[in-house]
Biopython code that builds the backbone (N, CA, C, O; Angstrom):
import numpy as np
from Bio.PDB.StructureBuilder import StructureBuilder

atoms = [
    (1, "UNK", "N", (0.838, -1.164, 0.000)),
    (1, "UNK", "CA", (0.000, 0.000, 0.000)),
    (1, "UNK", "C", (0.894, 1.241, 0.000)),
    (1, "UNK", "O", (1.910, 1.320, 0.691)),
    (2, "UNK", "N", (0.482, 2.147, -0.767)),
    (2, "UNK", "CA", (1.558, 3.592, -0.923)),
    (2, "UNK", "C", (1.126, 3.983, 0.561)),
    (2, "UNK", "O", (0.199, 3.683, 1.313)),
    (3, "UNK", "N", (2.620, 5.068, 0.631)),
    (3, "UNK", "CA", (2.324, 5.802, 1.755)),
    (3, "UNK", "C", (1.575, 6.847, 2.003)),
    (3, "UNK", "O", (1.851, 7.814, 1.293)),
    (4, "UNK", "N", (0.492, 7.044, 2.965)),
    (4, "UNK", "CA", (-0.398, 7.683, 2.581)),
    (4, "UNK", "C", (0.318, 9.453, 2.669)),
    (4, "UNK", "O", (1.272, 9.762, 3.382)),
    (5, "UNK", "N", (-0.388, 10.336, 1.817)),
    (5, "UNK", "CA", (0.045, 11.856, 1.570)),
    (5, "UNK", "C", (-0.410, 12.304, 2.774)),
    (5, "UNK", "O", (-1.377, 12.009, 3.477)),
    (6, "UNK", "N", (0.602, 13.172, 2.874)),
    (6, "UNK", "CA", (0.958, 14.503, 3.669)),
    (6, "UNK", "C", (-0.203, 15.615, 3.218)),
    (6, "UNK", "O", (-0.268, 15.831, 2.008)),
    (7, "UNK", "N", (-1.055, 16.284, 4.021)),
    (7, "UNK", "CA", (-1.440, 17.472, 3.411)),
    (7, "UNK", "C", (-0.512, 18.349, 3.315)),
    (7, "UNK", "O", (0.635, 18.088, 3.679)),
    (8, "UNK", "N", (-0.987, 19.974, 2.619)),
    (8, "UNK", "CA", (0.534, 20.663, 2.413)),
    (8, "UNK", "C", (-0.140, 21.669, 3.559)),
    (8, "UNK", "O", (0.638, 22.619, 3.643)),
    (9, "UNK", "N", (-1.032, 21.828, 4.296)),
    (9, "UNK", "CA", (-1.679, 22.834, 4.968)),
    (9, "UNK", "C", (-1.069, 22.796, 6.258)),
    (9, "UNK", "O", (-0.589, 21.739, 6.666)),
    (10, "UNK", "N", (-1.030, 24.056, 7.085)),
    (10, "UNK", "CA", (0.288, 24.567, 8.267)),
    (10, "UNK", "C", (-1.041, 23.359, 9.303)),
    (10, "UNK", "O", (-2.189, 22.927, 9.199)),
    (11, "UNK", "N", (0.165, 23.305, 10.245)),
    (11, "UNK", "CA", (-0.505, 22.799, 11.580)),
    (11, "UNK", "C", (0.439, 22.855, 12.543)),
    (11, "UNK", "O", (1.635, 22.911, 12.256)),
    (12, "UNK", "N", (-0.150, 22.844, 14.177)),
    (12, "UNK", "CA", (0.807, 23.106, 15.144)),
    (12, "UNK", "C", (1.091, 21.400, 15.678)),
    (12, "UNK", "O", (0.301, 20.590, 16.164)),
    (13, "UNK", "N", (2.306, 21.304, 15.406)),
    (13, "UNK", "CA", (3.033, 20.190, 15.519)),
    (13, "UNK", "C", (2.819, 19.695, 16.998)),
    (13, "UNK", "O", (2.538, 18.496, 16.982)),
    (14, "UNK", "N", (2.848, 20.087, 17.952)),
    (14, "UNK", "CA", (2.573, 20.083, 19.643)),
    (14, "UNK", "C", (1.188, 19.466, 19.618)),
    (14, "UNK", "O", (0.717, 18.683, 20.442)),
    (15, "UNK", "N", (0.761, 19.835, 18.794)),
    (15, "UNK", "CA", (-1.095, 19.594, 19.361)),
    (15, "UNK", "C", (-1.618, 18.026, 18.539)),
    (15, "UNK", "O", (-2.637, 17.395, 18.822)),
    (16, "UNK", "N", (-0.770, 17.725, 17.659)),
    (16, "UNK", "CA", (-1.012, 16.656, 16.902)),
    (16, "UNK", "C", (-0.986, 15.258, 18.024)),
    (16, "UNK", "O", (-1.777, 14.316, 18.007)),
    (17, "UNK", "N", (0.247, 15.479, 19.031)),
    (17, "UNK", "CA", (-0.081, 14.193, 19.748)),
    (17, "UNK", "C", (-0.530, 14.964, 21.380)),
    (17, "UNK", "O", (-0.361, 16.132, 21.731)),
    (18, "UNK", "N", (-1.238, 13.631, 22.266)),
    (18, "UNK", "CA", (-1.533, 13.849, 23.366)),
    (18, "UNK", "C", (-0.650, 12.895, 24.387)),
    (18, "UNK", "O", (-0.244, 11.759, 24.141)),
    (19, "UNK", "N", (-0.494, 13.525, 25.386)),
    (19, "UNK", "CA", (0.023, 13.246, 26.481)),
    (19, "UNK", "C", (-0.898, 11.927, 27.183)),
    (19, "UNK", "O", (-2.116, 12.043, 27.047)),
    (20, "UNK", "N", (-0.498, 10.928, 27.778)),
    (20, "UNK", "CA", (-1.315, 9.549, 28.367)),
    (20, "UNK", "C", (-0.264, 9.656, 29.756)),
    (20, "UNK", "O", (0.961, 9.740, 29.848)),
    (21, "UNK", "N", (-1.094, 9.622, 30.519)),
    (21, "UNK", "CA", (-0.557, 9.424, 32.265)),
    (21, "UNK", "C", (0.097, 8.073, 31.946)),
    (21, "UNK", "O", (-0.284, 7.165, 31.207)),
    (22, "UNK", "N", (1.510, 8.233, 32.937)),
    (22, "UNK", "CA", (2.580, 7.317, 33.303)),
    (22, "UNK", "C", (2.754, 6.662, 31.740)),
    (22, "UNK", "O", (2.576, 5.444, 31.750)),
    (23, "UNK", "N", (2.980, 7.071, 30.774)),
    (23, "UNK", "CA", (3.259, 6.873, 29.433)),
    (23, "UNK", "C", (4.194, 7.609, 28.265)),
    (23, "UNK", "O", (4.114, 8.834, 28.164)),
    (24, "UNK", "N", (4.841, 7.063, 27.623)),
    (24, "UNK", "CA", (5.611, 7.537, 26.269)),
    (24, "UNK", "C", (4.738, 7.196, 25.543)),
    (24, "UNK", "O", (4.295, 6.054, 25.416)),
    (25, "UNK", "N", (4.203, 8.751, 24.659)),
    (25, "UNK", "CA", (3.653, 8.426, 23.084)),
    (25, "UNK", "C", (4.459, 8.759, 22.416)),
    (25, "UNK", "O", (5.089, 9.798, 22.614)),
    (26, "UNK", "N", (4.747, 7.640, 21.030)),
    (26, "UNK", "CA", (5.274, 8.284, 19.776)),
    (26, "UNK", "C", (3.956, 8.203, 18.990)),
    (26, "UNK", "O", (2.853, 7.726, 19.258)),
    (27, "UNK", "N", (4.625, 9.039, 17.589)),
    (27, "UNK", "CA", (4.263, 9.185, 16.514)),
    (27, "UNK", "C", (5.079, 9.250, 15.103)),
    (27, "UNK", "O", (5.728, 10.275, 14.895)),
    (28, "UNK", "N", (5.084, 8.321, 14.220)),
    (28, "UNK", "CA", (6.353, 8.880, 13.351)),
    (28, "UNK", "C", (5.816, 9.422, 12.393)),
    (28, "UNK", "O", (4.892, 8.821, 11.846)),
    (29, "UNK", "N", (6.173, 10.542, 11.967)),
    (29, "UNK", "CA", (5.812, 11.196, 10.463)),
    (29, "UNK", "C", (6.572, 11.021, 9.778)),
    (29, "UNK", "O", (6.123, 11.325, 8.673)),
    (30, "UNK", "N", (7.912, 10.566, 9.669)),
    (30, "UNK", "CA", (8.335, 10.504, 8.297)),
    (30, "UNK", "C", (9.521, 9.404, 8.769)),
    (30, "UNK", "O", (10.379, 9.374, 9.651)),
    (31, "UNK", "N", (9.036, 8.426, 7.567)),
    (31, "UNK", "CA", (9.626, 7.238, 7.992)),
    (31, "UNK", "C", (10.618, 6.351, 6.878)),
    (31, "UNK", "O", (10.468, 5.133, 6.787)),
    (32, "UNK", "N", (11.365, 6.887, 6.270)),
    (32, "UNK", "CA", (12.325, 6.753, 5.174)),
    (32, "UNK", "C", (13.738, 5.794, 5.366)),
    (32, "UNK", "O", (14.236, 5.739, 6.491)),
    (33, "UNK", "N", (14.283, 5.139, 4.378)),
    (33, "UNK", "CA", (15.706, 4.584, 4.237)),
    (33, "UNK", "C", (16.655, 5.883, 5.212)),
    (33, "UNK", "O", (17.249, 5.752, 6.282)),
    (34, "UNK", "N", (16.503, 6.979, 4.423)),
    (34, "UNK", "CA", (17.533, 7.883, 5.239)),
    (34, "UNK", "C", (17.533, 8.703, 6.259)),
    (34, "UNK", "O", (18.197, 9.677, 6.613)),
    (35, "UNK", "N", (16.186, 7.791, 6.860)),
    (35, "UNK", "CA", (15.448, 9.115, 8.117)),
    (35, "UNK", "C", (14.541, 8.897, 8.724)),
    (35, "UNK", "O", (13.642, 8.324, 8.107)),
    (36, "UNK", "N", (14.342, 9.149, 9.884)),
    (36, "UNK", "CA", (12.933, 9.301, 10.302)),
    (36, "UNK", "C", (12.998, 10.310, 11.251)),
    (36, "UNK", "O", (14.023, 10.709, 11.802)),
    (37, "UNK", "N", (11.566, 10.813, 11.464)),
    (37, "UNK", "CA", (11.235, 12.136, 12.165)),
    (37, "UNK", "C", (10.254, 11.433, 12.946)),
    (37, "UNK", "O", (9.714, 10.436, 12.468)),
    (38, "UNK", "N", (9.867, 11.988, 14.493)),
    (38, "UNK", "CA", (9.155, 11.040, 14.698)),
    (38, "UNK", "C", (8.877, 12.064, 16.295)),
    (38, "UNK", "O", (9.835, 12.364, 17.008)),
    (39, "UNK", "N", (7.883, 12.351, 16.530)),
    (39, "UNK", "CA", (6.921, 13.196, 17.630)),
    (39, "UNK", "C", (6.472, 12.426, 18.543)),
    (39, "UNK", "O", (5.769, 11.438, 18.330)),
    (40, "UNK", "N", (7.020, 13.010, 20.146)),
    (40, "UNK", "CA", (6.799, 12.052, 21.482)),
    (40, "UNK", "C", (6.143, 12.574, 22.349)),
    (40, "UNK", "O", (6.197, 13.803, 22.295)),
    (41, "UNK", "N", (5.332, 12.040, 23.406)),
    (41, "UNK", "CA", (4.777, 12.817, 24.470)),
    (41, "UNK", "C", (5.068, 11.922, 25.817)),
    (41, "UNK", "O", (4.678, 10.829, 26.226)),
    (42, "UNK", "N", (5.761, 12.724, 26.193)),
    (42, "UNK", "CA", (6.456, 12.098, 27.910)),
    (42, "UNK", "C", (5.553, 12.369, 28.806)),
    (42, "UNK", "O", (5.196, 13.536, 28.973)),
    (43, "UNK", "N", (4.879, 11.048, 29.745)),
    (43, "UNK", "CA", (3.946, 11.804, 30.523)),
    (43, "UNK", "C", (5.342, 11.966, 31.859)),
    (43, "UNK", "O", (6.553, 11.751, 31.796)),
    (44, "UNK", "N", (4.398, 12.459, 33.028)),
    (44, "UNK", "CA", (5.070, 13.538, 34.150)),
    (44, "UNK", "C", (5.930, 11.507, 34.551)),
    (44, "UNK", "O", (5.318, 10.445, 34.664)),
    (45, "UNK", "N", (7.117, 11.716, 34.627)),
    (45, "UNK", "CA", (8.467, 10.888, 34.877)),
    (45, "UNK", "C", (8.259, 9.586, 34.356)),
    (45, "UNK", "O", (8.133, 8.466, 34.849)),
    (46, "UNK", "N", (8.261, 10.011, 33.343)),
    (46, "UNK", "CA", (8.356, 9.094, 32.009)),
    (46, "UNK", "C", (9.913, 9.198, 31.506)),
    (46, "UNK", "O", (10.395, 10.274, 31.858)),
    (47, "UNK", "N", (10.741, 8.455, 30.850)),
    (47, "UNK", "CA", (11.754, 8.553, 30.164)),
    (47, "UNK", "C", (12.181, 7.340, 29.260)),
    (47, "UNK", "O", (11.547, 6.301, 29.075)),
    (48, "UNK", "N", (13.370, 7.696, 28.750)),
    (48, "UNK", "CA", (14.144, 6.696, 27.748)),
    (48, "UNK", "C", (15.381, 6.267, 29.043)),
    (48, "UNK", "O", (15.895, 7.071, 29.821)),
    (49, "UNK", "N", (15.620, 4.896, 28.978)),
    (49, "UNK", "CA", (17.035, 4.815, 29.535)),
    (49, "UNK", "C", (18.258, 4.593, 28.667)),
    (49, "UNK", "O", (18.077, 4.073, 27.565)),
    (50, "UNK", "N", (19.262, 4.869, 28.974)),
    (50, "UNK", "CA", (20.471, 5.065, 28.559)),
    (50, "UNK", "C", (20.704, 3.885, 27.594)),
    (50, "UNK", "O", (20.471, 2.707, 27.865)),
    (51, "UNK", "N", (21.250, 4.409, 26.304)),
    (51, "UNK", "CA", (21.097, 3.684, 25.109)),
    (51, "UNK", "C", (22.404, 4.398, 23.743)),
    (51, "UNK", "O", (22.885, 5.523, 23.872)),
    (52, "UNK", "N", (22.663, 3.715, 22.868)),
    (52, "UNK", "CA", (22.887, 4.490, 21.855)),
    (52, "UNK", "C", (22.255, 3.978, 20.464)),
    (52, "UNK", "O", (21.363, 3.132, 20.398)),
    (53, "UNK", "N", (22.852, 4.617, 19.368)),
    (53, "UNK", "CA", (21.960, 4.663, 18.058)),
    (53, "UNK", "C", (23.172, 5.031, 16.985)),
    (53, "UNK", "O", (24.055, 5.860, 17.203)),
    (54, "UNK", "N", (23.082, 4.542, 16.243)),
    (54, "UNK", "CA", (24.183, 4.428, 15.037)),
    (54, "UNK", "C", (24.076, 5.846, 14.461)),
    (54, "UNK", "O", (24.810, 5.975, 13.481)),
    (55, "UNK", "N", (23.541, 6.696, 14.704)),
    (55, "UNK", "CA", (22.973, 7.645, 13.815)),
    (55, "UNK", "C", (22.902, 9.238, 14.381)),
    (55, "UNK", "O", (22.041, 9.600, 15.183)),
    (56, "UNK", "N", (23.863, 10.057, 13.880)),
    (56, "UNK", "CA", (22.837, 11.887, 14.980)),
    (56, "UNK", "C", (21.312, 11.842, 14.868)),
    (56, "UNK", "O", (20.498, 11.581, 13.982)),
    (57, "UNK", "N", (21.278, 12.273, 16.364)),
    (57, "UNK", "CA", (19.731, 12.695, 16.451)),
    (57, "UNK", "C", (20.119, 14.064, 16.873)),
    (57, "UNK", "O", (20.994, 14.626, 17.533)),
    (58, "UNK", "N", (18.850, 14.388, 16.049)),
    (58, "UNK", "CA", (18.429, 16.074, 17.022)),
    (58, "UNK", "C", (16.875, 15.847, 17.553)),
    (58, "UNK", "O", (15.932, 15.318, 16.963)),
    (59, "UNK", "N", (16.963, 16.622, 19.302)),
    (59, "UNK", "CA", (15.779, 16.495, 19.611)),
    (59, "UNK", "C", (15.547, 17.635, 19.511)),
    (59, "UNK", "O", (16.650, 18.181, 19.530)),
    (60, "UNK", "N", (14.389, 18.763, 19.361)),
    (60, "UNK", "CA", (13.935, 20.085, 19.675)),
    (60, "UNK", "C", (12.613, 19.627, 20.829)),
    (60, "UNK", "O", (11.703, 18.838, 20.573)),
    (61, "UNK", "N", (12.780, 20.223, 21.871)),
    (61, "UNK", "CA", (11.409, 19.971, 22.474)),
    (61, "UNK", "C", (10.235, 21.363, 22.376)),
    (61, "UNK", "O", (10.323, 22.572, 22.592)),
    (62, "UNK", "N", (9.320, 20.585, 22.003)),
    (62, "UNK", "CA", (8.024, 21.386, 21.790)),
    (62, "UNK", "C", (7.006, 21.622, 22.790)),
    (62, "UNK", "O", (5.979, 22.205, 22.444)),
    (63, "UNK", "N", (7.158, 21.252, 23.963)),
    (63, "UNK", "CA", (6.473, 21.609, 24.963)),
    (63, "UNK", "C", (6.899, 21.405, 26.481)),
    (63, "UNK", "O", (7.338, 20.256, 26.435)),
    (64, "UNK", "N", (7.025, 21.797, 27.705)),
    (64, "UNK", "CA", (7.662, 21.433, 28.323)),
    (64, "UNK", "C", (9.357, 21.698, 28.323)),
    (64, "UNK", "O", (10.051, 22.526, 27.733)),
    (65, "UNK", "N", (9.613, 20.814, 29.081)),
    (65, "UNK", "CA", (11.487, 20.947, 29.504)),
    (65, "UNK", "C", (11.624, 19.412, 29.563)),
    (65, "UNK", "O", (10.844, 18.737, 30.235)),
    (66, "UNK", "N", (12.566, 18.907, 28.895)),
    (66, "UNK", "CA", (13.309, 17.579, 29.419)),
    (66, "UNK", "C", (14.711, 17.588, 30.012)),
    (66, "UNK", "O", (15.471, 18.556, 29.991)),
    (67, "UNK", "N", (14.991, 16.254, 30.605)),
    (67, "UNK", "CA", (16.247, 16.211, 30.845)),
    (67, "UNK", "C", (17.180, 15.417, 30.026)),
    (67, "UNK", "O", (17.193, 14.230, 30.355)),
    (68, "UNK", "N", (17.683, 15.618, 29.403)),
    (68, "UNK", "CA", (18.532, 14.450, 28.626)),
    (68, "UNK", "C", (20.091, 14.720, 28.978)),
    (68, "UNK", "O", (20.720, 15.772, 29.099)),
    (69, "UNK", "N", (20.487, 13.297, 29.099)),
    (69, "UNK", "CA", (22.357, 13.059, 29.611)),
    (69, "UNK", "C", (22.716, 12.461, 27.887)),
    (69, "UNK", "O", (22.066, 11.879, 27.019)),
    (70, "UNK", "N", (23.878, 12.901, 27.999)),
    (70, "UNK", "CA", (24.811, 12.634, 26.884)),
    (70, "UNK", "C", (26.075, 12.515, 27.665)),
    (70, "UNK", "O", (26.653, 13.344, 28.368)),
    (71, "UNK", "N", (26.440, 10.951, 27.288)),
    (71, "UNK", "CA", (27.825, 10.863, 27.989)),
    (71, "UNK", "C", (27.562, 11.044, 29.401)),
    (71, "UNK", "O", (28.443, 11.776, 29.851)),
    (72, "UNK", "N", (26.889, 10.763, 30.135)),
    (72, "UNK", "CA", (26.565, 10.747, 31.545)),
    (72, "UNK", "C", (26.067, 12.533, 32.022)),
    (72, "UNK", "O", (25.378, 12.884, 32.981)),
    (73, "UNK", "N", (26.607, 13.241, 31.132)),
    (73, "UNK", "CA", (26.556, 14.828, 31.743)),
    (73, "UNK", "C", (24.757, 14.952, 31.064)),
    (73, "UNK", "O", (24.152, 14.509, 30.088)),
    (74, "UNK", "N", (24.474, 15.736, 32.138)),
    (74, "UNK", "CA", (22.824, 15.794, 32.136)),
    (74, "UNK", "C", (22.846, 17.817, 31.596)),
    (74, "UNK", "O", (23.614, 18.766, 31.755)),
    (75, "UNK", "N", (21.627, 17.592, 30.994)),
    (75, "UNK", "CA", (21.145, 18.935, 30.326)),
    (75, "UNK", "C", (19.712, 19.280, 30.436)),
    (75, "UNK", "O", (18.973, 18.466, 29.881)),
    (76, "UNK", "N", (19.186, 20.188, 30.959)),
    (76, "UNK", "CA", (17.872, 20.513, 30.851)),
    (76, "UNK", "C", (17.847, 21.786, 29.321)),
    (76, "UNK", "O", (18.535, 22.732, 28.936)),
    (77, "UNK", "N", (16.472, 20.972, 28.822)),
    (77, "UNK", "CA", (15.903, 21.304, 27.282)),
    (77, "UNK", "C", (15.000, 21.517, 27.229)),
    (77, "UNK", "O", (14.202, 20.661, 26.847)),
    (78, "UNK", "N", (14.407, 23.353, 27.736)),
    (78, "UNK", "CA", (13.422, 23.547, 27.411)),
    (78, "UNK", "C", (12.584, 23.945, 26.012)),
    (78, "UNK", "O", (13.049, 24.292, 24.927)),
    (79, "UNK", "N", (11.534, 23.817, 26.318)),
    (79, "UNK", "CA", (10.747, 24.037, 25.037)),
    (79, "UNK", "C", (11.293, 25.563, 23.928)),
    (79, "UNK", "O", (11.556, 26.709, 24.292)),
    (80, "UNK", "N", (11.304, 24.932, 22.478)),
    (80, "UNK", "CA", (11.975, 26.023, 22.156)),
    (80, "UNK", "C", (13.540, 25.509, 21.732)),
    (80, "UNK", "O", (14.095, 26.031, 20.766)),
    (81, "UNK", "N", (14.088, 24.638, 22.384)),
    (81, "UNK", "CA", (15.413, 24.659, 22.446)),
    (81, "UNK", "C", (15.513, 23.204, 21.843)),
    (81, "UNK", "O", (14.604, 22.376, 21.790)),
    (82, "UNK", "N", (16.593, 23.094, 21.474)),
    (82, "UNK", "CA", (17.116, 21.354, 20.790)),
    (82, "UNK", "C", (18.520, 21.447, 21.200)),
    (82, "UNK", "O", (19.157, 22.423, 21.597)),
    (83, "UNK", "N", (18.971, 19.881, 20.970)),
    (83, "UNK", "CA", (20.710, 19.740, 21.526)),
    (83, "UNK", "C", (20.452, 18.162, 20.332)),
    (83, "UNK", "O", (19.499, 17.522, 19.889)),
    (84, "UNK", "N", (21.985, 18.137, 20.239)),
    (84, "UNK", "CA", (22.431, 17.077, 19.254)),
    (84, "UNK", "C", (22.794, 16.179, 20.130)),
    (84, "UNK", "O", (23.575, 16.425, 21.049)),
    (85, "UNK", "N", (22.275, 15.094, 19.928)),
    (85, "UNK", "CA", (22.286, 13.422, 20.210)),
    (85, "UNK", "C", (23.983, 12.610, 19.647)),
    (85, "UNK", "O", (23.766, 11.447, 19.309)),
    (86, "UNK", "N", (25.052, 12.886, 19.548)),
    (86, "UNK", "CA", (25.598, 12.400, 18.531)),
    (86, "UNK", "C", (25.575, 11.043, 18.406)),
    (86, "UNK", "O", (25.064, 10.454, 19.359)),
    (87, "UNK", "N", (26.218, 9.984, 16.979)),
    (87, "UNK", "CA", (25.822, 8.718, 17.231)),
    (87, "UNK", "C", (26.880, 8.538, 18.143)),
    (87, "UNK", "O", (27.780, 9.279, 18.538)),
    (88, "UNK", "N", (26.373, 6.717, 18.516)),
    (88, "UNK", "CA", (27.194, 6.032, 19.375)),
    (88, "UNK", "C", (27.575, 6.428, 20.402)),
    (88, "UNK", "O", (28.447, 5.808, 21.011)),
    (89, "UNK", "N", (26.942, 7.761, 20.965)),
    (89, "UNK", "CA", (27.124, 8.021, 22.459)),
    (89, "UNK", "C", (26.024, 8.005, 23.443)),
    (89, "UNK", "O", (24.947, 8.589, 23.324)),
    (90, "UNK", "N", (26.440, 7.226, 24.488)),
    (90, "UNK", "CA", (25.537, 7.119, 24.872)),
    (90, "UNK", "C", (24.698, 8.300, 25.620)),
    (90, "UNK", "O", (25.279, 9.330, 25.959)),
    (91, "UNK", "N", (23.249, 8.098, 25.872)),
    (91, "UNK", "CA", (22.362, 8.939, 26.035)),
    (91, "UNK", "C", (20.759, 8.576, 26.770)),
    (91, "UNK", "O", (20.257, 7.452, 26.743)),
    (92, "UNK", "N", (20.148, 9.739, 27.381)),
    (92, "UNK", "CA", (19.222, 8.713, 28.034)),
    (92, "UNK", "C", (18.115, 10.283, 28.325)),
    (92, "UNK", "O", (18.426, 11.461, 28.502)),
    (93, "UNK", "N", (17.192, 9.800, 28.279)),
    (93, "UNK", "CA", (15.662, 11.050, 28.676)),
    (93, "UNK", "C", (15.454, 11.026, 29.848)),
    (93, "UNK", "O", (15.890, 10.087, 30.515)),
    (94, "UNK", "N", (14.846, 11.888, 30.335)),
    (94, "UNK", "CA", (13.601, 11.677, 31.723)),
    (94, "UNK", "C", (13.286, 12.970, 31.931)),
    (94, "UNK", "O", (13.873, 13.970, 31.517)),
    (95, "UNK", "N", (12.061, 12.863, 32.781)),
    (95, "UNK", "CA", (11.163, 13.907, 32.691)),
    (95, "UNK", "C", (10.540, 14.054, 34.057)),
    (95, "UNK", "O", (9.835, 13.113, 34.423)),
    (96, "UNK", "N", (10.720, 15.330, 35.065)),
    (96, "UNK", "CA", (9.830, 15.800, 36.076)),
    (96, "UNK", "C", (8.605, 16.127, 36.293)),
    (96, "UNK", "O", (7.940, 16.243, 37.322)),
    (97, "UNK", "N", (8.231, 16.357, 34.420)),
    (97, "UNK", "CA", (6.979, 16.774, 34.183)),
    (97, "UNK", "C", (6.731, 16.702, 32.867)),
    (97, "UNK", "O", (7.802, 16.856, 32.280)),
    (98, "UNK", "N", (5.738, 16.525, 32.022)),
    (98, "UNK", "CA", (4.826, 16.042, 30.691)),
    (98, "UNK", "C", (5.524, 17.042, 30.090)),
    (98, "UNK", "O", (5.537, 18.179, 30.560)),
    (99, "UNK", "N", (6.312, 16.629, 28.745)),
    (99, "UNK", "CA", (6.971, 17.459, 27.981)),
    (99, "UNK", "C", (6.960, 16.312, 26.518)),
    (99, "UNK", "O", (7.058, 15.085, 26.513)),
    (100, "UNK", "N", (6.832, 17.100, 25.578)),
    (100, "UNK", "CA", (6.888, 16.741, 24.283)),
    (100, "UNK", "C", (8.038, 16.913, 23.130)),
    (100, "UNK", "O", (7.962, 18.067, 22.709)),
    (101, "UNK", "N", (8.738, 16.420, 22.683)),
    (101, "UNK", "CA", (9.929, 16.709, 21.982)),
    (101, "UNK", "C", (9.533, 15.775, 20.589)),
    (101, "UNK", "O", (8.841, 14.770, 20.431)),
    (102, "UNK", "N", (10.493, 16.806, 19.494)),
    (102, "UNK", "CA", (10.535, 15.783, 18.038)),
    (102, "UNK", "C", (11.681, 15.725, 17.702)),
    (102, "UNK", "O", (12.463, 16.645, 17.462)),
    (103, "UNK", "N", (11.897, 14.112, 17.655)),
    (103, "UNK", "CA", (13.134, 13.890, 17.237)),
    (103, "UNK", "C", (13.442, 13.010, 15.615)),
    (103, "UNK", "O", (12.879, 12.073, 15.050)),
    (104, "UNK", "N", (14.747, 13.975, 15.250)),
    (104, "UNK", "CA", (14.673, 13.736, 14.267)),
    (104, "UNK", "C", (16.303, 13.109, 13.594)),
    (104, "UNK", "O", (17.256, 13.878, 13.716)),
    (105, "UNK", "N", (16.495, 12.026, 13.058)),
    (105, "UNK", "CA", (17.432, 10.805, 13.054)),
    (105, "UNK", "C", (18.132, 10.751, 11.678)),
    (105, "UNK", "O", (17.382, 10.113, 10.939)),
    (106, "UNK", "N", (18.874, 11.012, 11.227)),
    (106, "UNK", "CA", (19.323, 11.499, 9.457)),
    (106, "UNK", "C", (20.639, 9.886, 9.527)),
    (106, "UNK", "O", (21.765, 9.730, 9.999)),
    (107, "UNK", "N", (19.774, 9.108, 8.862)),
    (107, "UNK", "CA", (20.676, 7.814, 8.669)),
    (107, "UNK", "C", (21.866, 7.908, 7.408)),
    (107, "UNK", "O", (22.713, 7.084, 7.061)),
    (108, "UNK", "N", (21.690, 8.658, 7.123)),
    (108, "UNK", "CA", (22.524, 9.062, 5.515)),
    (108, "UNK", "C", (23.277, 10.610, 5.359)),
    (108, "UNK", "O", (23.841, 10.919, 4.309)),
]
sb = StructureBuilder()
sb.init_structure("model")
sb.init_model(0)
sb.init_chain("A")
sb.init_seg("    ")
for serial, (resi, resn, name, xyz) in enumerate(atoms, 1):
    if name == "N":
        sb.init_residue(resn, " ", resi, " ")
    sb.init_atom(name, np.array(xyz, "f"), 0.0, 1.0, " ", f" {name:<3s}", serial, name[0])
structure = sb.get_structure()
């Protein structure tokens, strides 16, 4: 089955997904050989644990503040703001409170 189309019309990216108590939502929008983009909703101390990924990520968070460690050193990322994931290092999320970030993964 083709992939279904994109409209071309503006929308606020934040509002597309919802937040679920004691839960991680994704969403992926764009899901390619050389990429994927892909929209999360952290509920209040929700996280990723420490992991790596062959690949740079950039997160920008869109609502909220997260915490993300790179290499053990921890960073708070509020909304508004993004930091680079690089590959193969390790890295890890968590959250004090419901925050939404899109992260986006360039395999190529």
């Amino acid at each position: 089955m083709p992939e279904k189309e994109q409209s071309n019309a503006a929308y606020h990216l934040a509002n597309s997904i919802q937040y679920q108590e004691d839960s991680v939502v994704s969403k992926t929008l764009v899901n390619k050989p050389t990429g994927t983009v892909t929209l999360f909703a952290f509920g209040k101390g929700q996280g990723l644990s420490e992991h790596t990924a062959p690949y740079d990520a950039q997160v920008l968070i869109m609502d909220g503040l997260a915490e993300i460690s790179i290499d053990g050193d921890w960073f708070t990322v509020k909304e508004g703001e993004t930091i680079l994931l690089p590959a193969s290092r390790p890295h890890a999320v968590r959250s004090s409170a419901a925050f939404k970030m899109l992260l986006i993964m360039i395999k190529a």
